[in-house]
C-alpha positions in Angstrom: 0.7 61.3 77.5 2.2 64.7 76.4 0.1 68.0 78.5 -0.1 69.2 74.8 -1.6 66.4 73.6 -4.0 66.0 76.3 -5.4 69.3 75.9 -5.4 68.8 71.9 -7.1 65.7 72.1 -8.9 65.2 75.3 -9.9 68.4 77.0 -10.3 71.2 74.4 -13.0 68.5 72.3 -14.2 67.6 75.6 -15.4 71.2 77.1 -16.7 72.1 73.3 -19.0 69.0 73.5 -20.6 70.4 77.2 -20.7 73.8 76.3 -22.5 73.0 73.1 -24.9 70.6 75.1 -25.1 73.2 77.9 -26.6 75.6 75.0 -28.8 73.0 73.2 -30.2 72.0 77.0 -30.8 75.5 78.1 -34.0 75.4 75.8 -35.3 73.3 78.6 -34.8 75.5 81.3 -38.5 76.2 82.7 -39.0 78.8 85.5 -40.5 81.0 87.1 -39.7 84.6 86.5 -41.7 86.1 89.4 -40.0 84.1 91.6 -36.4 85.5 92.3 -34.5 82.5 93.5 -35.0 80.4 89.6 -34.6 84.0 88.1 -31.8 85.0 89.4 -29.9 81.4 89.5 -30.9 81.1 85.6 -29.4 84.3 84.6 -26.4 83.6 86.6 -26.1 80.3 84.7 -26.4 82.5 81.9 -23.5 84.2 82.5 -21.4 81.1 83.2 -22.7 79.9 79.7 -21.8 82.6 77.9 -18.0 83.3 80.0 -17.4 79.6 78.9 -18.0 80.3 75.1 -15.6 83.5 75.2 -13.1 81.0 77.1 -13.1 78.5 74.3 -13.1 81.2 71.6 -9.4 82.3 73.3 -8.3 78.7 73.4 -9.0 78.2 70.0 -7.0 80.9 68.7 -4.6 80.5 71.2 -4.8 83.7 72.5 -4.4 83.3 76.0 -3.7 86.5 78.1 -6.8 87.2 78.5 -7.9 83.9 79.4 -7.3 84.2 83.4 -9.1 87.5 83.8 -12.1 85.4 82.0 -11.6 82.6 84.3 -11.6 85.0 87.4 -14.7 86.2 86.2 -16.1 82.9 85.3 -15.3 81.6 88.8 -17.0 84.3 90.9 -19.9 83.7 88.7 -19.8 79.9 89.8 -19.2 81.1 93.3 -22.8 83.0 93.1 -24.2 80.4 91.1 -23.7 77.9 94.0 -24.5 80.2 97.0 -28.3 81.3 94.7 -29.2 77.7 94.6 -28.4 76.7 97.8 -29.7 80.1 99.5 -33.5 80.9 98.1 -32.7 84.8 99.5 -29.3 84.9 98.0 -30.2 87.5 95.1 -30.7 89.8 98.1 -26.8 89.9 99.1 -26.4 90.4 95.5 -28.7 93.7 95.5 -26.8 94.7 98.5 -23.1 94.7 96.4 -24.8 96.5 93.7 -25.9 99.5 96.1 -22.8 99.4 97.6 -20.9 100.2 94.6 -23.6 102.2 93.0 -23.2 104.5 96.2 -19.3 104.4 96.1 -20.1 105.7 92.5 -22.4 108.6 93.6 -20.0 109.3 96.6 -16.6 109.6 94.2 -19.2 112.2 91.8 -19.9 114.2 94.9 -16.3 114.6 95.6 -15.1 114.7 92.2 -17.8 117.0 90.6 -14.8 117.9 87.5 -14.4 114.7 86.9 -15.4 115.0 83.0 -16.8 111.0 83.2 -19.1 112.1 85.9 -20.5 115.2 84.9 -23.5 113.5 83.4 -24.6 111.6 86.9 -23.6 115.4 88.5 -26.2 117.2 86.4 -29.1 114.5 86.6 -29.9 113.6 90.5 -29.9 115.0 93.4 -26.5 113.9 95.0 -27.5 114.0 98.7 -30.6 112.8 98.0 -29.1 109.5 96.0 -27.0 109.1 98.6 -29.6 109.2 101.5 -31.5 106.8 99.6 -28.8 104.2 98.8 -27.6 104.0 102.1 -31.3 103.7 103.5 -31.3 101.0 101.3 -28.5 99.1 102.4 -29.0 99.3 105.9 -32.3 98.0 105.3 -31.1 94.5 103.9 -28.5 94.3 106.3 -30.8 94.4 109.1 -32.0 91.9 107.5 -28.2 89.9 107.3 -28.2 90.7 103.4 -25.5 92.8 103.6 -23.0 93.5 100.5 -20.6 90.7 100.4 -16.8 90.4 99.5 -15.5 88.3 96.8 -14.3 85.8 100.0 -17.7 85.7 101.3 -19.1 84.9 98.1 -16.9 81.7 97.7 -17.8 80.7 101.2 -21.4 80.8 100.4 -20.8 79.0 97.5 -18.8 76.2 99.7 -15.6 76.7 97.0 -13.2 77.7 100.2 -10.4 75.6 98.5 -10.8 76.8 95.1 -10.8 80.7 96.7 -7.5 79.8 98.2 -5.6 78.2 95.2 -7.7 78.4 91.8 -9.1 81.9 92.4 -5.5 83.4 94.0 -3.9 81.7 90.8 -6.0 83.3 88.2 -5.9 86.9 90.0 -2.1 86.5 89.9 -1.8 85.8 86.1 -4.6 88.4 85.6 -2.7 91.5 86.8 0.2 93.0 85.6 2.4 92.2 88.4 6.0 91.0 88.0 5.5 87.3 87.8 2.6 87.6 85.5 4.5 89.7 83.2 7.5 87.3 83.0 5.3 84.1 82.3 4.2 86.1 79.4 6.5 88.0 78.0 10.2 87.1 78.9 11.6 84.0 77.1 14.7 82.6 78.6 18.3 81.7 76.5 21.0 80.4 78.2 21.7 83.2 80.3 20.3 85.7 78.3 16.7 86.6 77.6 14.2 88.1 75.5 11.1 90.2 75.7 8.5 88.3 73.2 5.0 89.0 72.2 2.0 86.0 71.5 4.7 83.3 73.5 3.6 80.1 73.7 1.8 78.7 76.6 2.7 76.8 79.2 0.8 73.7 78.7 0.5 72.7 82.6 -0.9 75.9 82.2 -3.6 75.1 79.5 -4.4 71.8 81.3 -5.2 73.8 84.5 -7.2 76.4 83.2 -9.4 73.4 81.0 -9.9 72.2 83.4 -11.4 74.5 85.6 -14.1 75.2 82.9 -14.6 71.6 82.1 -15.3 70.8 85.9 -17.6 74.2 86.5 -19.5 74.1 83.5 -20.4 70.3 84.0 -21.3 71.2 87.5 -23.2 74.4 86.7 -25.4 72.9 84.5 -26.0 69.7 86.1 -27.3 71.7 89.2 -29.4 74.3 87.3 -30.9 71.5 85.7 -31.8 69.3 88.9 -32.6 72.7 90.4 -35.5 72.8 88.0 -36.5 69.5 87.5 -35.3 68.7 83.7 -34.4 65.6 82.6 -30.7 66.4 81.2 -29.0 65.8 85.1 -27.9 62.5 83.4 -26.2 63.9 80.3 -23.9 65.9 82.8 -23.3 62.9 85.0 -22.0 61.1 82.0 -19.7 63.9 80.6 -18.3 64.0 84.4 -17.4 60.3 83.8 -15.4 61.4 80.9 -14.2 63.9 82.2 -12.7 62.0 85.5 -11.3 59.2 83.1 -8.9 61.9 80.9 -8.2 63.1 84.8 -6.2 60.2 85.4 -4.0 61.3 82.1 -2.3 64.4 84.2 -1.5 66.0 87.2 -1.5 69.4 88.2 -1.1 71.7 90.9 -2.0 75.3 91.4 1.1 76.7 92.9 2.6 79.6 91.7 
């Protein structure tokens, strides 16, 4: 079967079906909110929900450039999605990276006090206090082996080594402006001439790859945030995998460069 028509036919219906059930089923979702580990994994699902909506909106119009830096996002949301539901304390790490960067920001005001963009955190708090207390603060959860966490770490803890090495590298490559990103998307080949092009069409290995990355994360996502807290939907997601695994067997794709 023709790539195009797989992903006209097969996978773009296929991951509007889940995300729409995905929606409809998070009216299910029942938790705790004083307990940290359902709050935090829920909001994180959240996220992932919501990443896969603006992912499908793109595809629709076919307006793909922007479609890898979603991914990239949506895939170290799935990386912390994985690690909070497997790791109770996990939020904990995830406090950690915020007062890490929330210090790198107070740091960067102290030593940049005319930049105009922080002249408002200048003017309201005591620099060296702020940064006394952030750094109290992080010490504190690393002593306790929260620590802040680099994107690698987070897809370790999240058990998506693989995808961190191929996937992930992939979509940071097409995300940036670096030379082969820039000539996937705007050079156009004739002959032995060329052309500099704006909106070109997408590669369709391309489409099939990124589909199906969402397909597979958001069917996983939301089967385990709904085992996680004991609804009765795990099935639904079970059967779209089925689906899913048959219109597999249509392509093949690989995530070199």
């Amino acid at each position: 079967m023709d790539l195009r028509e797989v992903v006209q036919t097969k996978l773009l219906p296929l991951i509007q079906r889940v995300a729409t059930d995905s929606l409809h089923d998070a009216e299910l979702l029942r938790f705790d909110k004083n307990d940290p580990h359902q709050l935090y994994a829920v909001c994180i699902y959240g996220s992932i929900v919501e990443i896969a909506y603006g992912c499908i909106a793109l595809l629709e119009k076919k307006q793909v450039t922007a479609l890898p830096i979603l991914l990239r996002s949506f895939l170290e949301a799935y990386a912390d999605f994985r690690a909070s539901v497997e790791d109770s304390k996990y939020y904990m790490n995830l406090y950690a990276s915020f007062l890490k960067e929330k210090l790198r920001l107070v740091r960067n005001a102290d030593k940049n006090q005319q930049n105009p963009y922080l002249a408002g955190l200048v003017h309201s708090l005591d620099i060296n206090n702020e940064k006394e207390k952030l750094q109290t603060e992080m010490d504190r959860c690393r002593k306790e082996n929260r620590g802040p966490l680099e994107n690698r770490d987070r897809f370790d803890k999240g058990k998506l080594e693989y995808e961190f090495q191929s996937m992930y590298w992939l979509l940071c490559l097409h995300g940036h402006n670096n030379l082969s990103a820039l000539e996937d998307r705007h050079i156009e080949k004739q002959g032995d001439d060329y052309n500099v092009v704006l909106f070109k069409e997408e590669d369709p290995e391309d489409l099939v790859r990124y589909l199906d990355t969402l397909i597979a994360t958001l069917i996983d996502s939301t089967e385990r945030i709904h085992k996680l807290l004991g609804t009765t939907k795990t099935l639904r997601y079970q059967q779209h995998r089925v689906i899913f695994d048959a219109i597999r067997t249509t392509y093949a794709i690989s995530n070199d460069a």
